[in-house]
C-alpha positions in Angstrom: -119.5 93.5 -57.3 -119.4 93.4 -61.4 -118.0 96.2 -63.4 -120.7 98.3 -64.9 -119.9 101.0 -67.1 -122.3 103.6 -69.7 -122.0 106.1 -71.6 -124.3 109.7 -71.7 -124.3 112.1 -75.1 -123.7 115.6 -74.1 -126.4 118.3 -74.8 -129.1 120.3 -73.2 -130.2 116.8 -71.5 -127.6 114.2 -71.1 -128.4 111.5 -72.9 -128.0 107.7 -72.0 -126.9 105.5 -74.9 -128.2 102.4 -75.5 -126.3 99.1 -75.2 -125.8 97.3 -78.4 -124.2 94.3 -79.1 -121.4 92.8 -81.0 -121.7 90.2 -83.9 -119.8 87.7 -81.9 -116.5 88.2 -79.9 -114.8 87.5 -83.5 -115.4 91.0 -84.3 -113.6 92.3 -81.0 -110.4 89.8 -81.5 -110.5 91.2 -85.0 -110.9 94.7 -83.8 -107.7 94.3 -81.1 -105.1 92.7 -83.7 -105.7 95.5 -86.2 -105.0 98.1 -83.4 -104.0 96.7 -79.8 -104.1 99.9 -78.5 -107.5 99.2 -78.2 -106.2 97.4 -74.7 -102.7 99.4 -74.4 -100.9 101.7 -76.5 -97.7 100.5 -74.7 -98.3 96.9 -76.2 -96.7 95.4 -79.2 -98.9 92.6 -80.9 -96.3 89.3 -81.7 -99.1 86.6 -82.3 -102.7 85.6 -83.0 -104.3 82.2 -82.3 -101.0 81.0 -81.1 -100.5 77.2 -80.9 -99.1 75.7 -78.0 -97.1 73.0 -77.1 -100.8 71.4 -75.7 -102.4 71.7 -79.1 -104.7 74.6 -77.3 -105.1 78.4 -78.9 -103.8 81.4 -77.3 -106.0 84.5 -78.8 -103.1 87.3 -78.2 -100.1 87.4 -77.2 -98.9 91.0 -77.0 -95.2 93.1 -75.6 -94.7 95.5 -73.4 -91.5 97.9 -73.8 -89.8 95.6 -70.4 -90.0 92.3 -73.0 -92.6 91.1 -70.7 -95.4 88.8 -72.3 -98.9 89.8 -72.4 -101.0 86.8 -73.2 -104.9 88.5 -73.6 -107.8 85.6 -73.9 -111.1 86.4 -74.8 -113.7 85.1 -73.1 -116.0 83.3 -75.5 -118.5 81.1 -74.8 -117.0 79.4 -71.8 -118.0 79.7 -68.2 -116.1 82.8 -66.7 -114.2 80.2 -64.1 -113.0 78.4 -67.3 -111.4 81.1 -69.2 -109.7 82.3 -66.0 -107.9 78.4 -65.7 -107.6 78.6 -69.4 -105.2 81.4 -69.5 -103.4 80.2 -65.9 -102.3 77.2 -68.5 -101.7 79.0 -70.9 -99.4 81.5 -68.5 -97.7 78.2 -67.7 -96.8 77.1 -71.3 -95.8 80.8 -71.9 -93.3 81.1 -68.9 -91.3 77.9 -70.8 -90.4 80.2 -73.7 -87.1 80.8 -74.7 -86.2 84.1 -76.5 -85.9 82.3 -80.0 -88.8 80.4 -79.5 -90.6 83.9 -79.2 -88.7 85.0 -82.3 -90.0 81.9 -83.9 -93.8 83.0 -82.7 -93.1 86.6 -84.5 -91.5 85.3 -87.7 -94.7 82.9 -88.2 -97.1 85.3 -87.7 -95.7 88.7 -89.1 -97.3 88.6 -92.3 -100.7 88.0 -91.1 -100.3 90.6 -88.3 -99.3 92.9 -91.4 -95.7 93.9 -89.9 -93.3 94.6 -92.8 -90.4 94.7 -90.1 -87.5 91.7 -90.9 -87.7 90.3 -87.4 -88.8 90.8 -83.5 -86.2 93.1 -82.5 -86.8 95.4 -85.5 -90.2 96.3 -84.9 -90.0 95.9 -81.4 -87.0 99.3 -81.9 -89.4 100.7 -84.3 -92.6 100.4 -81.6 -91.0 101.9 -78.5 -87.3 103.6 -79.7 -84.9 100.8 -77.6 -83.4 97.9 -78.5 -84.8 94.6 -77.6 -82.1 93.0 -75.0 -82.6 89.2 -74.8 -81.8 88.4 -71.2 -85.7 90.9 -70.6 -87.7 89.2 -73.0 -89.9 87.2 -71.2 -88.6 87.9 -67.9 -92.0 88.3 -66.8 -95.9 88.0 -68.2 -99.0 89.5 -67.4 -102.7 87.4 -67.8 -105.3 89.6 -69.6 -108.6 88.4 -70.0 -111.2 90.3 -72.1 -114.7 90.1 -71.1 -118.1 92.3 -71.9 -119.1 90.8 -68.0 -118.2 88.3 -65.4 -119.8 87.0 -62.4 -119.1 88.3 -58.9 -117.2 85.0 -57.9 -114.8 85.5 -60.5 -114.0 88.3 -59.8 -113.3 87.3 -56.3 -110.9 84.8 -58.1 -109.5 87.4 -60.1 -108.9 89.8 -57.1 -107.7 87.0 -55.0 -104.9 85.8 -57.4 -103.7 89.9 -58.0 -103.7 90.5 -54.2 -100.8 87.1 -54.3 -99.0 89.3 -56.8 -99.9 87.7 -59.5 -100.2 89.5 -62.7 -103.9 88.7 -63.8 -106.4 91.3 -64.9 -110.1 91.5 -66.8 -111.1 94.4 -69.3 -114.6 94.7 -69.8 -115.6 95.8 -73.2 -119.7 97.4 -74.0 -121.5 98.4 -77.4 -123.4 101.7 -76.8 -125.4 102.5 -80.3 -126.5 105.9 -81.0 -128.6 105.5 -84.4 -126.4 104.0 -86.9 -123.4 104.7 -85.1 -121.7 102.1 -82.3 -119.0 103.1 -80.0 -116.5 100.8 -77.9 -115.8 101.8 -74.2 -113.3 99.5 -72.3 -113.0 99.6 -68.0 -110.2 97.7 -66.0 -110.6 95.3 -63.1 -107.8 96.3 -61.8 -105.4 99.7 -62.3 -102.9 98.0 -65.3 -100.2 99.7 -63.4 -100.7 97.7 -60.4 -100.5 94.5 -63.0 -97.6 95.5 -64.1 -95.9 96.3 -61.1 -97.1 92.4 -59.7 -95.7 91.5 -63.1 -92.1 93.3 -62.3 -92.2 92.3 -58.5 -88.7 89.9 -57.7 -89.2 86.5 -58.4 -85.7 85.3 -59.0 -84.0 82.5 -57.4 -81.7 85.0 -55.9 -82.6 87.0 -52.9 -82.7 91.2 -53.7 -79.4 92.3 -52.4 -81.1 95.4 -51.7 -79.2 98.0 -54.2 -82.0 99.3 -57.0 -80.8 99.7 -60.8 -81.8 103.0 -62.6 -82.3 103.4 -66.4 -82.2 106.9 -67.1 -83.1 107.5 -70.8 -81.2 110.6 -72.0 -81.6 111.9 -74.9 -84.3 115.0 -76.2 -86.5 113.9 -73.1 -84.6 114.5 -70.3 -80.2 115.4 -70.2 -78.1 113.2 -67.5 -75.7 116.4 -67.2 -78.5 117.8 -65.4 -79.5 115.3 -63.7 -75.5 115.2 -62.6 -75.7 118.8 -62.1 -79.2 119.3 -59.6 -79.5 115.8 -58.0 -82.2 113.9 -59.7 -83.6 111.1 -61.9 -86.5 111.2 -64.2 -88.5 109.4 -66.3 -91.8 110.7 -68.3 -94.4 109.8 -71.7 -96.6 107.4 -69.6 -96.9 105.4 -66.4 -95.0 102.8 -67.6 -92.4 104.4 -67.5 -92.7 106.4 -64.3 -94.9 104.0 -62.0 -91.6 102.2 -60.8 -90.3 105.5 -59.8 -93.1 104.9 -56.6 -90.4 101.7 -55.7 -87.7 104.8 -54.3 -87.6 106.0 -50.6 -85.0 107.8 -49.2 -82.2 106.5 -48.3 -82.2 103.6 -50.8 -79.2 103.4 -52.8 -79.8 103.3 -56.8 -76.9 102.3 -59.9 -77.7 104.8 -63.1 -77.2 102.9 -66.2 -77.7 105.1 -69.7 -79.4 102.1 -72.0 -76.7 101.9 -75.1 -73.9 103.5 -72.9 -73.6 102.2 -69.4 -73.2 102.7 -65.9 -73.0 106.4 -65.1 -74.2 107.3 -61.2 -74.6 106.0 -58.0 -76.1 107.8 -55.7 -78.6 108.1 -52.5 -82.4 108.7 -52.9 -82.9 112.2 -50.6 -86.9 112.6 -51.6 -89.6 111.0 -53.0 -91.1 111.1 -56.7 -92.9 114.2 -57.2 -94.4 115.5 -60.9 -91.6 117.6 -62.3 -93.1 121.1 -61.7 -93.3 120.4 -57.8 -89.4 119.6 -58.0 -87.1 122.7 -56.4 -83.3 122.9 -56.3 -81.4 125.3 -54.6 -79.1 127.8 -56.8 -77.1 130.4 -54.7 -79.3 130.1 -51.5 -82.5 130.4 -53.6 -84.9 127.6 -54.0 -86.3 127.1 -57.8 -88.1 125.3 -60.3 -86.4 122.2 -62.1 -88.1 123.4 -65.3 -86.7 126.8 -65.0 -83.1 125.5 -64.8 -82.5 122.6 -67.1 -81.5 122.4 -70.4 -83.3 122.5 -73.0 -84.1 118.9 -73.3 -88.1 119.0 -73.4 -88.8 116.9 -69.9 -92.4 116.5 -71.6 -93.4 120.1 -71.1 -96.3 120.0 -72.9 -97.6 117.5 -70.9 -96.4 119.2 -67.1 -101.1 119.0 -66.4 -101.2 115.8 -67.4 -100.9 113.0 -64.9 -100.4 110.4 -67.0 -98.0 111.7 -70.0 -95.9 114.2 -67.3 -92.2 113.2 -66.2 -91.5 112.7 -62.4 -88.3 113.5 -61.0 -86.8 111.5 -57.4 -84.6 113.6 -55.9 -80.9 111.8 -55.4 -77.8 113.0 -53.4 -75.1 111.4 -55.8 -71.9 109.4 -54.5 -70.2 109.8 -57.5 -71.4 110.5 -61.1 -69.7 110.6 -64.4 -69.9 112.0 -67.6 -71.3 110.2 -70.8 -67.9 109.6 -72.4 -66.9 107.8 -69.4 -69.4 105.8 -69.0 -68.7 102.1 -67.5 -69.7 99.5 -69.9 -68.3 96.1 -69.3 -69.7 92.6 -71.0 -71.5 90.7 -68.7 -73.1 93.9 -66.8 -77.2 94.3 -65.7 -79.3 95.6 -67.9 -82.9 96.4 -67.9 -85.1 98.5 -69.2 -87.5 99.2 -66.7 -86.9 102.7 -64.7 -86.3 101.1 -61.5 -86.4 97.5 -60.6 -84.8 95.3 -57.7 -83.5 92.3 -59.5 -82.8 88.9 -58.7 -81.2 87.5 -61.1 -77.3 86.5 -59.9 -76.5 88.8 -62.6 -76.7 91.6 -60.8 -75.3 90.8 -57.2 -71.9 90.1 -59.6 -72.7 93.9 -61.0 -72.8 96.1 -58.4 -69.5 94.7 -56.8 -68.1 94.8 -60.2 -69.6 98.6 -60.2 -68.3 99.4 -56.3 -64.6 98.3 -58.2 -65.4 100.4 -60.8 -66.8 103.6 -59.0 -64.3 103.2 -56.5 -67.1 103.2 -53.1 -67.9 100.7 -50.6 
């Protein structure tokens, strides 16, 4: 059934706004590359009108904080079956791309994006406070298509191809007018966390050797000492960063890696993810809040009502943990930096035996 959305103004009667309509879908693509947060405040715009190697036009291509690539295609004139195969061969031109050719992309179209950053991994440091590592970028991509309506059969399309896990989703934009003014409202097809998960699922040529890999961010957000210290890992400031925290059950077995440090826990998962003020520990027989015990490291606080900003915390019975100074850093080691993830690659097989040496456990 199509998306429809509408706006109401608040007041003694609620007040439906009209629809109004946009000059042409120009004005939208113009809109998004001045401010993609329009479509996701967790993206990172790298081109506009990108040519490919077919001599066809990719409208946006767009980051998220993994390195995976975003390509967004507006809608246009064409038949809604035809932009959905347009931006399936697009995704397979896109899935080609080699780190420097996406450097290339983002050196050629910096100064018209208005970035005054010297190169990719600059502003991608500046945008979302990491480094950019290679080996991630463009480890996945995710198909956005932006559209003010489709018809019920693409939809079904559309629905089909996410339920396959692949990473395909439609964001209907309407006009409402209320006198002179005009405001934008935006609805997903699908939950983006759910495309970004089918975006993240395994897909390597290596089966999942069933051991997950952690990336616990401490710094002022959250404090691996007491994370060491009550049994737990964390992660907080949006859903892309905690969604993959869902991918834990207890009893799996997870490898902690610190990103700019290294490898610093391995441990059991004991409980599920919970929001950080539902979290207990025990402290001299007493059961207490995590929040009540920690350090002062904020653990997004201020967002503890919020669903979306709050941290989550999986609670872990550690096999052996270590402190920062000791961390294990080795060339050649797994990195990512999703939360959780179940990799594929033959990297990381090689990495948690080289780990099991290196933490001294089976």
């Amino acid at each position: 059934m199509p998306v429809k959305h509408a706006l109401w103004k608040m007041g003694g009667n609620a007040q439906k706004l009209s629809e109004g309509k946009l000059e042409n879908e120009q004005e939208l693509e113009d809109m998004i590359a001045q401010d993609v947060s329009v479509l996701s405040d967790e993206w990172l715009l790298i081109g506009r009108q990108v040519l490919t190697a077919y001599n066809k036009k990719i409208d946006l291509l767009a980051l998220d904080t993994s390195g995976s690539i975003i390509i967004v295609e507006l809608k246009r004139n064409r038949t809604p079956r035809e932009v959905v195969a347009q931006i399936i061969d697009y995704a397979s031109w896109v899935k080609s791309l080699g780190a420097g050719e996406i450097a290339e992309i983002f050196e050629d179209q910096k100064e018209k994006l208005g970035y005054e950053a010297q190169n990719l991994d600059q502003i991608f440091l500046e945008k979302f406070g990491v480094e950019l590592v290679e080996s991630d970028l463009n480890s996945s991509h995710q198909m956005v298509i932006v559209a003010t309506e489709l018809d019920s059969s693409t939809e079904r399309i559309v629905q089909y191809l996410s339920d396959f896990n692949i990473a395909i989703n439609v964001v209907f934009f309407r006009i409402f007018q209320d006198g002179s003014e005009r405001y934008l409202s935006r609805a997903w097809f699908i939950e983006p966390s759910e495309t970004l998960e089918r975006a993240t699922m395994p897909r390597g040529n290596e089966p999942w050797n069933g051991e997950f890999y952690v990336s616990f961010g401490h710094g002022e957000s959250r404090n691996w000492d007491d994370a060491r210290k009550f049994g737990f890992i964390s992660a907080g400031g949006g859903r892309w960063y905690t969604n993959t925290l869902r991918k834990l059950k207890p009893g799996n077995r997870i490898w902690v890696n610190i990103p700019r440090k290294g490898y610093a826990g391995v441990g059991i998962v004991e409980s599920p993810v919970v929001k950080i003020d539902k979290f207990m520990v025990e402290i001299d027989g007493e059961k207490k809040p995590l929040l009540q015990v920690v350090s002062d490291a904020h653990y997004y606080r201020e967002y503890v009502e919020n669903e979306d900003m709050a941290e989550y915390v999986v609670g872990v019975k550690w096999l052996k943990t270590i402190p920062l100074k000791d961390v294990k850093s080795e060339v050649g080691l797994f990195g990512n930096q999703n939360t959780v993830a179940q990799p594929t690659t033959a990297k990381w097989p090689r990495t948690v035996e080289r780990l099991k040496q290196l933490f001294g456990i089976e």
